[in-house]
C-alpha positions in Angstrom: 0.0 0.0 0.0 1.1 3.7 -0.5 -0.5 6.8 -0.3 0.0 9.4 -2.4 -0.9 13.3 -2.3 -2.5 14.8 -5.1 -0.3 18.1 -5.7 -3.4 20.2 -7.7 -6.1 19.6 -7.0 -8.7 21.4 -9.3 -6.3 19.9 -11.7 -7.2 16.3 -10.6 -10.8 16.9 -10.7 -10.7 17.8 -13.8 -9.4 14.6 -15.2 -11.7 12.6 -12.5 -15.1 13.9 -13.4 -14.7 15.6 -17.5 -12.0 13.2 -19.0 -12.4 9.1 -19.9 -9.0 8.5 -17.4 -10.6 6.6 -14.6 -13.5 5.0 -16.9 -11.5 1.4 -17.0 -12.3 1.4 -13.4 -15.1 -0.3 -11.6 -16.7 2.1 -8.7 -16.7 0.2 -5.6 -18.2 2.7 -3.6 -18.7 6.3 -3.7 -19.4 9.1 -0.7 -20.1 12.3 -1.9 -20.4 15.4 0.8 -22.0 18.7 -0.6 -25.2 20.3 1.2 -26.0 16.6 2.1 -24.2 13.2 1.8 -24.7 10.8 -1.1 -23.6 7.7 -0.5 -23.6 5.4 -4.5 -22.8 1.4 -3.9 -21.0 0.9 -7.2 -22.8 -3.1 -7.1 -24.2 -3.4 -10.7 -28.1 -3.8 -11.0 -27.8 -6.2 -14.2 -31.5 -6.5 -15.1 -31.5 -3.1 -15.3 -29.3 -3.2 -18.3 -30.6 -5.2 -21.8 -28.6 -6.9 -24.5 -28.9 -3.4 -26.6 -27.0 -1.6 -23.9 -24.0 -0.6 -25.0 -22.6 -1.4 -21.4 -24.1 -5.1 -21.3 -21.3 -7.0 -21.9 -18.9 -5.6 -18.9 -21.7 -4.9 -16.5 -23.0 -8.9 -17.1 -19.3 -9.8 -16.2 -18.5 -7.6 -13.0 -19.7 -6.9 -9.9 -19.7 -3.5 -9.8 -20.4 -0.8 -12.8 -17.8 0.9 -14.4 -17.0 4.5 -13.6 -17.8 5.8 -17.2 -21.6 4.6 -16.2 -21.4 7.1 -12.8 -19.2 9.4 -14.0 -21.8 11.6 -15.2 -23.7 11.3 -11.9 -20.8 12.1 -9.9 -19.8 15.3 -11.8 -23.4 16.7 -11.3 -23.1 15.8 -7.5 -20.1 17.9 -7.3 -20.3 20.2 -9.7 -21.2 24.4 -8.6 -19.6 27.4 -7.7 -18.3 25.1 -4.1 -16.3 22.5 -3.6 -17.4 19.7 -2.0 -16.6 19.7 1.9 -15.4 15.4 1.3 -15.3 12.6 -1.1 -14.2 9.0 -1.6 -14.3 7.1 -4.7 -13.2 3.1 -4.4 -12.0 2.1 -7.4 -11.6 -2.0 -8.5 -9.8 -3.0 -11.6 -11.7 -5.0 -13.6 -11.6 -8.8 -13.8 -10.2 -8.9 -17.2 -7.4 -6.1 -16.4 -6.8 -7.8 -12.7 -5.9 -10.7 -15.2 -3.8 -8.7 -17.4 -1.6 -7.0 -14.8 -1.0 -9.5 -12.7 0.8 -11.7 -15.6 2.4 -8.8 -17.0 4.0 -8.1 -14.0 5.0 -12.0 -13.6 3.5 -12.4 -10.6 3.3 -15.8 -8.3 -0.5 -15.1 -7.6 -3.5 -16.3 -10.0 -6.5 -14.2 -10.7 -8.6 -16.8 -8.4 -5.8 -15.6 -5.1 -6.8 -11.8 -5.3 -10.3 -10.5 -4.8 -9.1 -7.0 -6.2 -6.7 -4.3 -6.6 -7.8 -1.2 -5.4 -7.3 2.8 -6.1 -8.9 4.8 -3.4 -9.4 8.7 -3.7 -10.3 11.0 -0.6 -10.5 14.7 -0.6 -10.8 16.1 2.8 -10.0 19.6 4.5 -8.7 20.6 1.0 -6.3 17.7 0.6 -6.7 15.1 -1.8 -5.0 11.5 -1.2 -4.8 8.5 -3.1 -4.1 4.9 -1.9 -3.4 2.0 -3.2 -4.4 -1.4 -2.0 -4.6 -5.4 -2.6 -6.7 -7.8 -1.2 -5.7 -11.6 -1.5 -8.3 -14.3 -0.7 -4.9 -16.4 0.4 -2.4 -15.6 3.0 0.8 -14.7 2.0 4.2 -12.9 2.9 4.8 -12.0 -0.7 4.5 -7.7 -1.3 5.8 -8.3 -4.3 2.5 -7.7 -6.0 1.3 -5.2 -3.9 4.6 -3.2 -4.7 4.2 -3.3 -8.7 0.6 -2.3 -8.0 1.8 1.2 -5.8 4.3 1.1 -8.9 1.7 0.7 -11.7 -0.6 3.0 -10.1 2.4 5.8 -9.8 3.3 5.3 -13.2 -0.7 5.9 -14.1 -0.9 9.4 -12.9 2.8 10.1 -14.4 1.5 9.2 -18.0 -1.8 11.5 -17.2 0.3 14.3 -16.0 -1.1 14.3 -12.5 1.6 15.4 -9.6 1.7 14.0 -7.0 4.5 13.0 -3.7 4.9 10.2 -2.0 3.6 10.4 1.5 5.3 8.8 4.7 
């Protein structure tokens, strides 16, 4: 795990909420904090969705909806003139691009040892942070993983121009 601190801010938000960046990303969870809280559970509602959907095919595959589906719904939660007093998005990777990274990385593990690989963002008291995490349906003392993942996710906002420092 490592935490990282967002250096602009406005910046970021950008890129989060107008821009297809993040929309590989499954939404976990969402808490949004403006006049009120809105709390969105990211779990996908599949018979909402029909064959014609241009979204069928992932949402029938995941557990949760992609971020381009909220996206929209996000941005007009925090769009306005203020900015929102908190929020936390949970972001998954996808099944298929858990698959990918973990064997281009060479990892030990199998897709069946980790139930996800996570990229959580938080803005509070003006600061935005983002974490990584892994979490592994077996036990092991191997980081190795969870390192290339704080790796891959670093190397993420350095090809999208987003600054950021390592924090402690």
């Amino acid at each position: 795990m490592t935490a990282l601190s967002i250096l602009n801010v406005k910046e970021f938000m950008n890129i989060l909420l107008r821009s297809d960046v993040f929309d590989s990303f499954l939404l976990s969870e969402a808490t949004i904090t403006t006049y009120m809280t809105f709390h969105l559970d990211g779990h996908c509602k599949t018979d909402f969705f029909s064959p014609e959907d241009d979204a069928y095919p992932l949402v029938c595959q995941e557990t949760y909806v992609p971020f381009s589906l909220a996206r929209p719904a996000c941005f007009d939660l925090i769009k306005g003139k203020r900015a929102p007093s908190s929020f936390q998005f949970i972001f998954q990777l996808s099944s298929e691009n858990q698959a990918r990274t973990i064997v281009s990385i060479g990892s030990s593990f199998s897709s069946e040892d980790i139930s996800g690989m996570y990229l959580n963002i938080r803005y509070q008291n003006r600061q935005l942070t983002c974490t990584t995490g892994v979490s592994c349906r077996v036990f092991s003392l191997d980081k190795s993983l969870e390192q290339s993942w704080d790796e891959l996710v670093k190397r993420f906002l350095k090809t999208h121009q987003i600054a950021f420092e390592e924090l402690l």
